[in-house]
N, C-alpha and C positions, 0 to 999 in steps of 0.2 A: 534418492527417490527411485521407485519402481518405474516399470511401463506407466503409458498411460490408463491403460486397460487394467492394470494390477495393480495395488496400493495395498498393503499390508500396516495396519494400525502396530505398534510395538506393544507390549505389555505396558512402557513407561506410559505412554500417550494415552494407553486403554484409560490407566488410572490418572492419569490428569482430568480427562473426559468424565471418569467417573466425579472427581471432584468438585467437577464444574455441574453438574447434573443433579446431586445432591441439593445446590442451592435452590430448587425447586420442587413441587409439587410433584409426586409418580406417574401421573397422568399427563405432566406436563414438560415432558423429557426434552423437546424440541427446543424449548425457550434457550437451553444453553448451544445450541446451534455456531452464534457468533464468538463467546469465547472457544470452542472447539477450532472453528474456523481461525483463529489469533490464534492456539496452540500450533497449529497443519503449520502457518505461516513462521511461526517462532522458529518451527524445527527444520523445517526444507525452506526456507524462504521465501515459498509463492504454494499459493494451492491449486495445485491438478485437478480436472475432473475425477481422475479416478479419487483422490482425496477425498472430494466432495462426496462422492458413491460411498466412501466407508465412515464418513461422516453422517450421511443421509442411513446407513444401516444401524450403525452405533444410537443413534437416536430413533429407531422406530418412525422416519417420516421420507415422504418423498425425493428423490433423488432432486428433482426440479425445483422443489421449495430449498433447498441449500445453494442450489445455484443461482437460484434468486437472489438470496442473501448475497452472495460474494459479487453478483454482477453490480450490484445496488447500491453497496459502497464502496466508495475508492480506497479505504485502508486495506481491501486483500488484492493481493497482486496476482493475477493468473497465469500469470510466467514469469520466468527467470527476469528479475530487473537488475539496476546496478545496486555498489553498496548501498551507494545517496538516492532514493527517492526526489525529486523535488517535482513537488505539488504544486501550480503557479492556479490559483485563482483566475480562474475565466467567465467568472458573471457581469453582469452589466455595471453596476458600481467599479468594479476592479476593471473593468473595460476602459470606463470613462476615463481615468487615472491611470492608464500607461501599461496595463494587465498586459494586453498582449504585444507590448513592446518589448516586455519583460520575458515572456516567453522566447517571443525571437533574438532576444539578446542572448542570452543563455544557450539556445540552438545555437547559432552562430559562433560563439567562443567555444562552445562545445564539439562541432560540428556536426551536430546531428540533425536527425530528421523530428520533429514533434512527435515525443511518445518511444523515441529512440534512445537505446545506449550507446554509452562510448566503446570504443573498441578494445579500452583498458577495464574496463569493467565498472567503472568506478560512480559513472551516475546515468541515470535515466531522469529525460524532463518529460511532463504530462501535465496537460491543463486539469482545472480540477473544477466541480461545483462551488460554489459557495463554504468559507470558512470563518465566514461569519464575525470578522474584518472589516467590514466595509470602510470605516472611516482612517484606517490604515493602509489601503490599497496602492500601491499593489502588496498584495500580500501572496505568501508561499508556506506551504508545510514540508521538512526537511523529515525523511521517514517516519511518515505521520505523528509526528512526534514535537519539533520543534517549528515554532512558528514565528518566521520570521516578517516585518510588516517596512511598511517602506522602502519597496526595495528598487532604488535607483538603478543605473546601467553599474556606479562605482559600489553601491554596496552589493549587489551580485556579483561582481569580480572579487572582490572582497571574498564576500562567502566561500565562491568556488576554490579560491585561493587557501583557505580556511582547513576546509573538507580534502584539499588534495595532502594538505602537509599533517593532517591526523589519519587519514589513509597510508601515508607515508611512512608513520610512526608504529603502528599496528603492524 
């Protein structure tokens, strides 16, 4: 990835962008915004400002309306995070139900700070909004992707146990 000031779209990315853009209306270029955003991310793994800038130019719309977009949901990550995302639900239901026991357990095995990585690279924990679980709480999303639901102090060791020995394998 460039500067932050500097972010150069590749030819590949121009035409993903274009792809994503097509599924809409000429007038209505902006709408592909989010998957452009999931492209930045696919390819560097977090989206820069500067990103956003050549995504807000690529689409004909304000720099600020894209960084909206990325602030707004937790699936883009604005900086480098570890391989493993995990997403620990922090709303009131998943509160009631051990949510943020669940957080500080995982800081703690982990030793990190909430929102922090490990020094191997390998995971970043972050509380999250609502994933709409409730009735499985606590629940977590594992790079926005996989969602896991009752997650005890053992099945979070579990997990992270999990994640270190396919990290290992790669």
């Amino acid at each position: 990835m460039t500067s932050s000031t500097d972010y150069t779209l590749s030819d590949a990315t121009r035409a993903r962008f274009d792809r994503e853009v097509a599924k809409y209306p000429a007038d209505q270029r902006q709408s592909a915004v989010m998957a452009c955003l999931a492209i930045v991310q696919q390819e560097e793994g977090y989206v820069s400002r500067a990103a956003e800038d050549a995504i807000a130019a690529h689409l004909g719309m304000p720099p600020i309306a894209v960084y909206e977009v990325t602030t707004f949901y937790n699936m883009y990550n604005q900086r480098p995070l570890g391989k493993f995302k995990l997403n620990v639900c922090a709303n009131l239901p998943c509160q009631l139900r051990d949510g943020q026991k669940a957080i500080d357990h995982l800081c703690s095995k982990l030793g990190i700070e909430q929102g922090g990585t490990t020094a191997d690279g390998l995971f970043t924990v972050q509380k999250s909004e609502c994933l709409g679980a409730c009735a499985d709480s606590p629940v977590m999303l594992v790079n926005d992707r996989q969602m896991c639901s009752f997650m005890t102090n053992e099945r979070l060791d579990d997990l992270i146990d999990v994640l270190r020995a396919e990290a290992a394998k790669a």
